[in-house]
N, C-alpha and C positions, 0 to 999 in steps of 0.2 A: 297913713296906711293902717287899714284894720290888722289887731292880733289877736289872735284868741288863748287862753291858758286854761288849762283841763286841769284840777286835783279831784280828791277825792276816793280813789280805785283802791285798791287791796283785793288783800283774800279773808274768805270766809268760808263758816263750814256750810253747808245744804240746810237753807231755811232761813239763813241769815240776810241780815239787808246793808248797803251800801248807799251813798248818795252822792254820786256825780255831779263835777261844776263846771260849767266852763264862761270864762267871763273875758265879755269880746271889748273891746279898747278902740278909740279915735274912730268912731262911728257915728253918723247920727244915729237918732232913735226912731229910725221908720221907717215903715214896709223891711220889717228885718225878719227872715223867716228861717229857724232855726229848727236840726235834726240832730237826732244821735243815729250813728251808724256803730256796726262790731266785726269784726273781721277775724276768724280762727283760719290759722294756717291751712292752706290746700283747700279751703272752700270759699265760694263766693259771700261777696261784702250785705249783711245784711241790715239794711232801714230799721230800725227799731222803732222812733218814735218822733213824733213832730208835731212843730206847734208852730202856725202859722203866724205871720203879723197881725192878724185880727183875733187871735187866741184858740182859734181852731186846731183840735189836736188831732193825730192819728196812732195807730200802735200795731203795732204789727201780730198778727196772731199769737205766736210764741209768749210773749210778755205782755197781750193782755189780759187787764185783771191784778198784774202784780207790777209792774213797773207804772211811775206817772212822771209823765214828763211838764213841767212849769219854769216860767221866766219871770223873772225881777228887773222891769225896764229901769227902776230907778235904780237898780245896781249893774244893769248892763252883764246881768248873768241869765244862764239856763243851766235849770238842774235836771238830773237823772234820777228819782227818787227808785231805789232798785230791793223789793219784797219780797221775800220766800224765795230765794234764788236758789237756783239748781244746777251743777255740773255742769250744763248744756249751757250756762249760762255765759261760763269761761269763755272769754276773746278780747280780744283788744277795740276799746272802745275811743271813736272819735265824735267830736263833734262837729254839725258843718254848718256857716252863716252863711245865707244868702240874702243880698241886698241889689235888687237889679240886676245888672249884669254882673256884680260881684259873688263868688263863690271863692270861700277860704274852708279848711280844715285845719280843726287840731293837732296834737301832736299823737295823739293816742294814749291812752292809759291803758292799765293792764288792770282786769277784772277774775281773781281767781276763784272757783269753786269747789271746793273740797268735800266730798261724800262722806 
């Protein structure tokens, strides 16, 4: 059974940078396509950023330019590399693997941003 484990999260002040890990366990190594989603309370869950199994990535308007998303197949992790963060940036952050009909999520981490 795949597991995923998320470190990395904190607080920081406005400008500061962070770098999100999540590293997925009892997987093969293929066709595995991997996101970050964020979620602040009473708003909907928003996509941040994705990187497909051929290395194609996406980013969601908000974070792009300052966030970059990359994976280390030989360590079976995906990072959240997170620049010049901004207040807005606060929510609780998951990651999600997909491998065919397999969908898992993290646990979530907590990303704070302080003005």
């Amino acid at each position: 059974q795949v597991q995923l484990a998320e470190s990395g999260g904190g607080s920081v002040q406005s400008g500061g940078s962070l770098r999100l890990s999540c590293t997925y366990s009892n997987s093969r190594n293929s066709e595995i396509h991997l996101g970050w989603f964020r979620l602040v309370p009473g708003m909907e869950r928003e996509g941040v950023a994705h990187i497909h199994a051929d290395g194609e990535v996406f980013y969601s308007d908000s974070v792009k330019g300052r966030f970059t998303i990359s994976r280390d197949n030989a360590k079976n992790t995906l990072y959240l590399q997170m620049n010049n963060l901004k207040p807005e940036d606060t929510a609780m952050y998951y990651c999600r693997y997909s491998r065919f009909a397999d969908t898992l999520w993290g646990q979530g981490i907590q990303v704070t941003v302080s003005s």
